[in-house]
N, C-alpha and C positions, 0 to 999 in steps of 0.2 A: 504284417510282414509283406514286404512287396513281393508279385507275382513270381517275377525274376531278380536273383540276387547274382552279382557278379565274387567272384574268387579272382582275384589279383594276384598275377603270378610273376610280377618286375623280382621279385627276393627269391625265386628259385628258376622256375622252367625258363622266363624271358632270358635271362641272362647264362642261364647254363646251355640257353641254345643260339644264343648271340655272339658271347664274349667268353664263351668255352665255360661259363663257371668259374670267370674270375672274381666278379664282384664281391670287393671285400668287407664288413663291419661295418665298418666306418664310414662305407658309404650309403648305408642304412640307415643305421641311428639317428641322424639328423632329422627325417623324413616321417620317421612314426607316430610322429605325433597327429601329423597334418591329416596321416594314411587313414590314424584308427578313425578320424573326426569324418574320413570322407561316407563312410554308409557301406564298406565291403561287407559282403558276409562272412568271407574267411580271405586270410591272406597265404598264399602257399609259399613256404619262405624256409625248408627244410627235408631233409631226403634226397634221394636221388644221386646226382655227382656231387651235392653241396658237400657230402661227408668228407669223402675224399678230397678235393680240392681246395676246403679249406686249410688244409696241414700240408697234402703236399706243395701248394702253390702260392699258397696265404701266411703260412705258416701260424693259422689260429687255430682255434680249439673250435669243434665245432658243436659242443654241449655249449662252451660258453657263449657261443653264436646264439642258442635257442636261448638262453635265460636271459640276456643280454633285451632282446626282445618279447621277450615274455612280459620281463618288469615294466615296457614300452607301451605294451597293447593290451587295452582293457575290454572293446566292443568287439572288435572282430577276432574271430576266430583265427585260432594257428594252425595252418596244417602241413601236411606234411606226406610226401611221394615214400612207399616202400615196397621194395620187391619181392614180397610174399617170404618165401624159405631166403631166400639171397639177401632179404632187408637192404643195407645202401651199398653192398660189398661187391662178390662178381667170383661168390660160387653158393654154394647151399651150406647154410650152417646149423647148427642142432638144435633141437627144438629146446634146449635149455637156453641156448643164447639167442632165439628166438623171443623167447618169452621175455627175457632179463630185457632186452633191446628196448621191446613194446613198454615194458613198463617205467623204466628211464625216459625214454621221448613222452610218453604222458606226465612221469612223475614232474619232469623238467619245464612242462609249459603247452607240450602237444595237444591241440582240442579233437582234433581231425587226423585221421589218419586212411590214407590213401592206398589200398593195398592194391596187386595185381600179382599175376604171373608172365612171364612170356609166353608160354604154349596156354594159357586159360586152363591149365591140369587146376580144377581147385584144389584139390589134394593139398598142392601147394602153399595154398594160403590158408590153410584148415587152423595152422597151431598160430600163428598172428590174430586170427580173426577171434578164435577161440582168449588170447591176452587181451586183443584191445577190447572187447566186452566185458572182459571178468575189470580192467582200469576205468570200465563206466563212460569212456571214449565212445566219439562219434566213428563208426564203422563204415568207411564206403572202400566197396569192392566195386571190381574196375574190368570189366571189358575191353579186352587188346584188341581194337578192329584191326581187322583187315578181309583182302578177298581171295577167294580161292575156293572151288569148288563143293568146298565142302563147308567152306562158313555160310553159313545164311540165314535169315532172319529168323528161321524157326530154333536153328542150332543157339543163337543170341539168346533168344527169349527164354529157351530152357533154361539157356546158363542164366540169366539174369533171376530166375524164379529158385533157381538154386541157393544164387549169392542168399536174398529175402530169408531162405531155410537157415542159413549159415549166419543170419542174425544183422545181417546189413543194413541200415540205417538209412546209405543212399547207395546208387549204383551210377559210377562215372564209364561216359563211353572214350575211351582213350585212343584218340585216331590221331598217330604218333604220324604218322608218313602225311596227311592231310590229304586221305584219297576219300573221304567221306562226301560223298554229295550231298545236295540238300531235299533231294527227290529218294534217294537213300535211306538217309537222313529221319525224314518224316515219317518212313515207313518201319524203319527200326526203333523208333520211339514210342508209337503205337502198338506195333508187337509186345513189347517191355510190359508196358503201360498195361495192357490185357494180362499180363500174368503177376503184376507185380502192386502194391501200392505205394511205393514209397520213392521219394524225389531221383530225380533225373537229374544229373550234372556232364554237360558235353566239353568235352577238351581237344582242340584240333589245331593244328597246324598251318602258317597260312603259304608256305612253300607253293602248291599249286592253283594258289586263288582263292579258293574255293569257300575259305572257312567262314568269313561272316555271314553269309548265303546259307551258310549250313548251320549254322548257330539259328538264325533266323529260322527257317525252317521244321527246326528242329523245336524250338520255343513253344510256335503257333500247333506243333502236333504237341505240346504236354510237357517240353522238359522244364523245369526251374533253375537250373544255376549253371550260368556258362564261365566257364575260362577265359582272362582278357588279360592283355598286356597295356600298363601305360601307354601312351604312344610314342615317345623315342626308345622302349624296347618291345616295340611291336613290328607288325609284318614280317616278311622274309620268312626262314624258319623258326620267328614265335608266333604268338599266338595275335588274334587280331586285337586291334585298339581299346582302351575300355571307354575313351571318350568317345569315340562313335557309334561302339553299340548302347551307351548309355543314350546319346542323341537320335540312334536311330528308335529307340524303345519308348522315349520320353513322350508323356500328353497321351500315350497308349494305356492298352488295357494288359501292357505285358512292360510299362516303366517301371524300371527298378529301384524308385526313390532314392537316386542319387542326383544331388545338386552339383551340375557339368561343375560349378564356379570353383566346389571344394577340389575339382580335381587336377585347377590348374598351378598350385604350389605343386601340387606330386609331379606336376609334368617337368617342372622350372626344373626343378632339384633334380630329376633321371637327365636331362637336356645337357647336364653338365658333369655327370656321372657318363654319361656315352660318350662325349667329348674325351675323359677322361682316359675310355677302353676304346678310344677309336682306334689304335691300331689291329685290336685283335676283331673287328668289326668282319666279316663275312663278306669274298668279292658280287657274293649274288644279291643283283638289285631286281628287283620284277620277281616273275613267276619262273622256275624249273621246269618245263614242261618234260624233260626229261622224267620226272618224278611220276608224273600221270601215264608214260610212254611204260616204263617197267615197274610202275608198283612198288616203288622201293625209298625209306625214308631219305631224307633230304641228308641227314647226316651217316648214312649208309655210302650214299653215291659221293659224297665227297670224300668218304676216306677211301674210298673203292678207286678215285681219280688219285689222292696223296699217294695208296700206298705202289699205284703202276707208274708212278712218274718218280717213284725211290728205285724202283727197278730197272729201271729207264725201258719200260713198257706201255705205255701211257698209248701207243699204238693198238692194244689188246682191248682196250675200254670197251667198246663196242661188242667183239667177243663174249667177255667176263657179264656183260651186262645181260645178254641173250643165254649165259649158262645159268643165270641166278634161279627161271623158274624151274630148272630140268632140276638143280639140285635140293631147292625147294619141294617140291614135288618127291624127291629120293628120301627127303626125311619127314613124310608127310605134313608138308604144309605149314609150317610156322610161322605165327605171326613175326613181321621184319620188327620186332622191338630188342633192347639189350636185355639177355647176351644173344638168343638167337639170331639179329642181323650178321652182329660183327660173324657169327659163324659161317652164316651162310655166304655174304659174302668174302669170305677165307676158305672156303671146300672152291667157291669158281671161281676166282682165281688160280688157284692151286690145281683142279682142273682145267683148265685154261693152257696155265703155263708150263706143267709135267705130263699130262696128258688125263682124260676124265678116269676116275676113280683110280689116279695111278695111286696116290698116296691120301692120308689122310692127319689132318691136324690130331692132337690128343684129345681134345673138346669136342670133336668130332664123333670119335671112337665112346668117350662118355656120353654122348646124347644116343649113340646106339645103343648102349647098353642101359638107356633110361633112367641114368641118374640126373637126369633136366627135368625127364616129369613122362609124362605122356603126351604122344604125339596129338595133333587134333585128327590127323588120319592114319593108316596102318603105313608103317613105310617100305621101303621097295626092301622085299627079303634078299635080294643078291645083293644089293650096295652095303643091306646090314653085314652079309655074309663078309665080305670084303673088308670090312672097318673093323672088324671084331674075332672073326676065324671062327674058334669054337667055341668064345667063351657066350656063356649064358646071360639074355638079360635081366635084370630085377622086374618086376611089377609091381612091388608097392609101393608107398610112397617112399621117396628119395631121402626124407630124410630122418626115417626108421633105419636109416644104415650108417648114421652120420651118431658117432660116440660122443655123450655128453662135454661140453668144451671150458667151461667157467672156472671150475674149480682149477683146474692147471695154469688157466691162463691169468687168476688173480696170482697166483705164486707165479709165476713170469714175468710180470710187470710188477713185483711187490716195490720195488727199491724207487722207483718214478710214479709209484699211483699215489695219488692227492684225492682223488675221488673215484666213487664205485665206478663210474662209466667209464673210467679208463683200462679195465679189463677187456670192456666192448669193443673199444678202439683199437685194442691188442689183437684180439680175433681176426677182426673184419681187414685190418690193415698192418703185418705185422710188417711188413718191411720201413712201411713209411712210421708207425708208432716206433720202431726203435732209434729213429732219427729224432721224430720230433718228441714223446716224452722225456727221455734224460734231458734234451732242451730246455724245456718249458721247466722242468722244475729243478734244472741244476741252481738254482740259489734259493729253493727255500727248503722248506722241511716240513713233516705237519704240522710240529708245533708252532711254526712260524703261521700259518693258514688258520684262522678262528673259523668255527664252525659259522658266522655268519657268512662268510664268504665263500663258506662251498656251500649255503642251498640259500644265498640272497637269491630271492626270485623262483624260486624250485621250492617242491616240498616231494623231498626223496621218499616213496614210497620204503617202508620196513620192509 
């Protein structure tokens, strides 16, 4: 096995950071073949916004996305982005639909699975990690970088020797904003390294430059598997090139045995798949130096500029952008990843524009009262005071408070489900599954559906 193995991320993160997560099926399938021949060691092609975006945007099924490509992909692994307690939704859901979740994306074709938190609470990821081990799944738990006071190389390597407890396989460092240096970089993979033995996977951003420098660096201290984008869905806010870091790595003692040649059909085919989404292509060409200036992801600061020019405040940017660390800091410290970005920045604006702590969002008031996790630092007691009055907040984990969800929600979608996973999809997504299942199966029935067709490519776990 080569030194360094690349994870190709064109089927999820390039494109859900490019072209919003439009990329549809069909623009896939053609491709996979050539993909699995090129030498990836996993391709991440599932999780994250993919769920959502495929039904609301696509109008696809996004299990039948995963099998779809399952049946496609024989050498590289399939992995897959999920949000700890939140999985690919965008609140905390119960450790029953937790579990059911984990063992569907495995049952359906999942090798790999990607877990994280936004505040790094592991807590968070306890009942996920706990599934994807008992599915015999590859387990990497994930590191939210960011900076601030109180993260530092020692607070990392803890958490990193933790994940190892918690049964993790690998540990990816997920530096979502791409404030990761490569001097940084070296020295957080070392720390790791010292407490840990098991593979290193870096994922970064290339928003403020930085990140092939940081891949590199990061390589030559110890890590084994980077994140790479083909190259017409690389740079900008994805990830760096895979044909360059394959070039820059090649005839070394850190070549990934990937032959450049195999990767120039993958490029052909995305060249004209980008062509395709060129409208929804991103105005930012070069570097954001703004991103390095406040520590803030690339996709933070742009809805942060969308949502003041809806207000016709576009004037305030400056402002809002200088209140992001006060209010950071009020809720100690969160890393800028989803959902904690969009929160944070929505309390500074909202400070900003009614005056600081005049009011507060209702996700605001839930993160004080600690149903998001635990903070990474203690937060300011009067801004809690303020958001919450008298009520009390939880301490344990968040979702010991969240009532089992499954059993209601198969009798809720009984009349449109065709298959188990669309209970899941009822959960995580009920507004848009009540659109799209009656859709999708107004003209058949189950008897019309043979049982080849709901697990061709799948082997539904009992």
């Amino acid at each position: 096995m080569p030194k360094v193995r690349i994870t190709e991320t064109a089927l999820r993160d390039a494109h859900q950071s490019l072209i919003a997560t439009r990329m549809a099926t069909e623009d896939m399938l053609p491709i996979l073949d050539k993909m699995d021949e090129a030498g990836y060691w996993a391709l991440e092609m599932w999780g994250g916004a993919t769920f959502d975006s495929c039904m609301r945007f696509l109008n696809e099924d996004p299990w039948e996305r995963l099998r779809l490509i399952r049946k496609r992909i024989k050498k590289a692994k399939l992995q897959m982005l999920l949000r700890g307690q939140n999985l690919v939704g965008y609140r905390h859901y119960a450790d029953d639909t937790v579990r059911e979740f984990v063992k569907r994306a495995v049952g359906n074709g999942i090798d790999i699975i990607r877990c994280f938190d936004a505040l790094n609470d592991l807590r968070n990821v306890e009942v996920a990690a706990d599934q994807v081990k008992r599915e015999k799944a590859h387990l990497q738990l994930c590191i939210s970088y960011t900076l601030s006071p109180v993260h530092t190389l020692e607070s990392f390597a803890d958490m990193a020797e933790k994940m190892t407890q918690m049964g993790a396989d690998s540990i990816a460092i997920k530096d979502m904003a791409g404030l990761l240096n490569p001097i940084d970089c070296a020295k957080l993979v070392v720390a790791i390294k010292q407490k840990t033995n098991v593979p290193i996977e870096l994922h970064s951003h290339y928003t403020t430059g930085l990140a092939s420098m940081t891949y590199f660096a990061g390589i030559a201290a110890g890590a084994e598997i980077i994140d790479t984008a083909i190259s017409p869905f690389a740079l900008g806010t994805s990830q760096p090139p895979t044909e360059s870091m394959v070039a820059a790595l090649a005839d070394s003692e850190y070549d990934t045995g990937i032959d450049i040649e195999k990767l120039l059909p993958v490029c052909e085919h995305f060249k004209k798949v980008r062509e395709k989404y060129k409208k929804l292509l991103p105005e930012m060409a070069g570097v954001n130096i703004n991103i390095l200036r406040y520590q803030i992801p690339g996709g933070m600061y742009s809805n942060m500029v969308n949502q003041l020019k809806e207000m016709n405040a576009i004037d305030k940017l400056e402002d809002v952008l200088n209140e992001v660390p006060v209010v950071r800091k009020a809720m100690g410290y969160p890393p800028l990843v989803t959902p904690s970005s969009q929160m944070v920045g929505t309390q500074a604006t909202v400070n900003v524009l009614r005056g600081r702590w005049k009011s507060f969002p209702k996700e605001i008031r839930q993160y004080f009262l600690g149903y998001y996790g635990k903070p990474p630092a203690d937060v300011d007691p009067e801004v809690q005071k303020l958001a919450i009055g008298n009520e009390e907040p939880i301490t344990c984990r968040p979702g010991e408070k969240i009532a089992p969800e499954m059993e209601q929600a198969r009798k809720d979608c009984a009349a449109w489900s065709l298959q188990p996973e669309d209970a899941l999809t009822w959960i995580m997504f009920p507004q848009v599954a009540k659109d799209f299942l009656p859709a999708k199966y107004a003209k058949k029935t189950k008897r019309d559906v043979g049982l080849q067709e709901l697990v061709d490519g799948a082997a539904y776990p009992a």
